[in-house]
N, C-alpha and C positions, 0 to 999 in steps of 0.2 A: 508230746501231748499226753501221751499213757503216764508218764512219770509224774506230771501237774496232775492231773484227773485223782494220782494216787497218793498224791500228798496233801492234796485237797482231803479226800478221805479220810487220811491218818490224823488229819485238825481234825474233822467233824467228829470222829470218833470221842476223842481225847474232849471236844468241847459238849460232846450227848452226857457227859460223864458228871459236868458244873453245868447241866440246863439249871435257869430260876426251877426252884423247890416249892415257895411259898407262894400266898397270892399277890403279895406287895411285891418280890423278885419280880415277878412273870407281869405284873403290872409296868414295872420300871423298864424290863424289856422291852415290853409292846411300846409305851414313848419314847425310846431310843432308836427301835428300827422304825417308828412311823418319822421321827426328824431325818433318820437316812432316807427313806423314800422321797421326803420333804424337799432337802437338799439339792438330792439327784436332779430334781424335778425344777428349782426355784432358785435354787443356790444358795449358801449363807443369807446374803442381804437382802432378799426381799423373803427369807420364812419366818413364819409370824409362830410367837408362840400359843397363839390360840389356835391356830391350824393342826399342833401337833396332836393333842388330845382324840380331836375331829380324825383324825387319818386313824390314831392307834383305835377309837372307836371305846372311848372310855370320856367320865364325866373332864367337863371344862376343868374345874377346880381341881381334879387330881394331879394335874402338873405339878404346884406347888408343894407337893405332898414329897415329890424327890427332888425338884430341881428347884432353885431360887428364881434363876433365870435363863432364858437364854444361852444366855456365853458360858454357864454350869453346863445345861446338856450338848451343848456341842462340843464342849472340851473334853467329857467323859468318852463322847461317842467317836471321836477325835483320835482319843489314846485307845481306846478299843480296837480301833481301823487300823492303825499304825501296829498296833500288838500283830494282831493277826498277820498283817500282811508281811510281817518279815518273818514270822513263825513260818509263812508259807514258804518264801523264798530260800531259806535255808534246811527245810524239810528235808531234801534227796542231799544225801551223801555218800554216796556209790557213785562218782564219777573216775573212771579210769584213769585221766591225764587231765591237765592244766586246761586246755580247752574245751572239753567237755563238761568239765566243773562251771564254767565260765557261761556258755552257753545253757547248761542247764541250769542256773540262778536266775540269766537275761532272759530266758522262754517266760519263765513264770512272772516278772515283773512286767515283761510287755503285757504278758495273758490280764494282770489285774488294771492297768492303766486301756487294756482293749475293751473289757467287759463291765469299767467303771462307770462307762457313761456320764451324766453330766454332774457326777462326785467327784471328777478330775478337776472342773471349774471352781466346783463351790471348795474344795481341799486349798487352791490358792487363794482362793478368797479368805479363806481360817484363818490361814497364815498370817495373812498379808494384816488381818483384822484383829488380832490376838494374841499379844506379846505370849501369853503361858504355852500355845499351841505352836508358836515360832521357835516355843523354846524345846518342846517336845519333837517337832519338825525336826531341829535339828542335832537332838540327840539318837532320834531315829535313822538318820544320817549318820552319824558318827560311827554308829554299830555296824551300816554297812560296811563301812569305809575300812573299818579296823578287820573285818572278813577279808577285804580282797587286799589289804596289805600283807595281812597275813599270808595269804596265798601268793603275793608277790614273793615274800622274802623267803616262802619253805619254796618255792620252786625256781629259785635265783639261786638256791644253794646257800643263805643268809642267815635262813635259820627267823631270825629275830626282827622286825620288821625297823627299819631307820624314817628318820626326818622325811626321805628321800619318796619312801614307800608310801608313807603315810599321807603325803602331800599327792602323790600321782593317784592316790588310791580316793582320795577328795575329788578330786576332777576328774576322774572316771564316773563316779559317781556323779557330780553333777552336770554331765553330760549326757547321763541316762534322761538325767529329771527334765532336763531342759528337750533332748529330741522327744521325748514321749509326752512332755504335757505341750509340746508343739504338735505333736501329730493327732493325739486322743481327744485333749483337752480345747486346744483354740483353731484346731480343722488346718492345720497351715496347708492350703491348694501344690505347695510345692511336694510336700508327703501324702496327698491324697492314696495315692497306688502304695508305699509302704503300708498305709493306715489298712488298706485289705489284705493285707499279705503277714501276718503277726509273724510265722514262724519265719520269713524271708528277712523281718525286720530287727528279730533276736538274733537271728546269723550275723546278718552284715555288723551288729552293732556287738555281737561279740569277738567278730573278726578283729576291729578298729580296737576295741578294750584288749587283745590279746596283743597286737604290735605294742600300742602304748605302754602297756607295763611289763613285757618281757624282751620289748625290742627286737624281733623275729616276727614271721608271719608262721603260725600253725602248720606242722607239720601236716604232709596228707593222708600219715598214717593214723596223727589227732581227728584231722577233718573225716577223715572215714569210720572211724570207730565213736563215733557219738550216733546216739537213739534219737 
């Protein structure tokens, strides 16, 4: 948790650096964080875009001033989310071994999927609603996917990641997506007890990611040497 807390940090730093300058910047900001609040709140489908003005607390008409419509501000705010949240995820680079690395990635993508609230909902809803944002989705995906191949094939001794890597390194990843927007995202009663327990639920789910791609279970000199 000290590692997340301080990778979190080194964004905010680095994002106090590009705050909005101008009044139209810091204008366009306040309608982007009031459609995330929106969101959270409503989900894609029932936010209105006369509500968003209302929240950021700015004239009706100035929506149009940055966004066309709708499905503009949500795809900006979309790729902004997506930006960040793998900036977070790959933040810490000081992992000693394989397992540690692994888990230290899994902490911080439970932490953002635990503290999303009901932006886990309305994110499927984008998707599902938004061929340009399905296509962002899934290049946002991609990038994971090509990190932990990577990390398959430098620590198989490979070097250079194969068909083999790349494909396990898919379905590990969508296997994160799928246990965590069932536990955060749609309540599954069967995950209740993981959903309160984040750092029990990044363990176990880095335990299962480290058999699957290295075919071994974690040694206990890995399991004990991770923060």
């Amino acid at each position: 948790m000290e590692r997340t807390i301080e990778a979190q940090q080194q964004i905010a730093d680095r994002q106090s650096l590009t705050k909005p300058q101008t009044k139209g910047e810091r204008t366009r900001a306040r309608l982007l964080e009031a459609a995330k609040v929106l969101l959270e709140r409503y989900g894609y489908h029932d936010l209105k875009v006369t509500d968003v003005p209302k929240e950021a607390g700015v004239a009706a008409g100035v929506f149009y001033t940055y966004f066309k419509n709708k499905e503009e501000l949500v795809l900006q705010l979309f790729d902004d989310v997506l930006a960040r949240n793998i900036e977070l995820i790959f933040t810490d680079e000081r992992a000693s071994n394989p397992f540690e690395a692994v888990l230290s990635a899994n902490r911080r993508y439970v932490e953002l999927f635990a503290t999303g609230k009901g932006l886990n909902r309305a994110v499927g809803q984008i998707v599902d609603s938004l061929p340009e944002a399905r296509t962002s989705w899934q290049r946002a995906n991609w990038r994971v996917a090509e990190w932990i191949a990577k990390g398959i094939a430098r620590h198989s001794g490979k070097g250079v990641p194969d068909e083999t890597d790349e494909f396990a390194a898919l379905a590990l990843q969508a296997m994160l997506d799928s246990i965590l927007m069932q536990t955060y995202a749609y309540r599954d009663p069967a995950l209740a007890k993981m959903a309160k327990e984040p750092e029990r639920l990044a363990y176990e789910l880095s335990v299962l990611w480290y058999r699957a791609a290295y075919g071994r279970e974690p040694s206990n000199t890995e399991k004990e040497n991770v923060n």
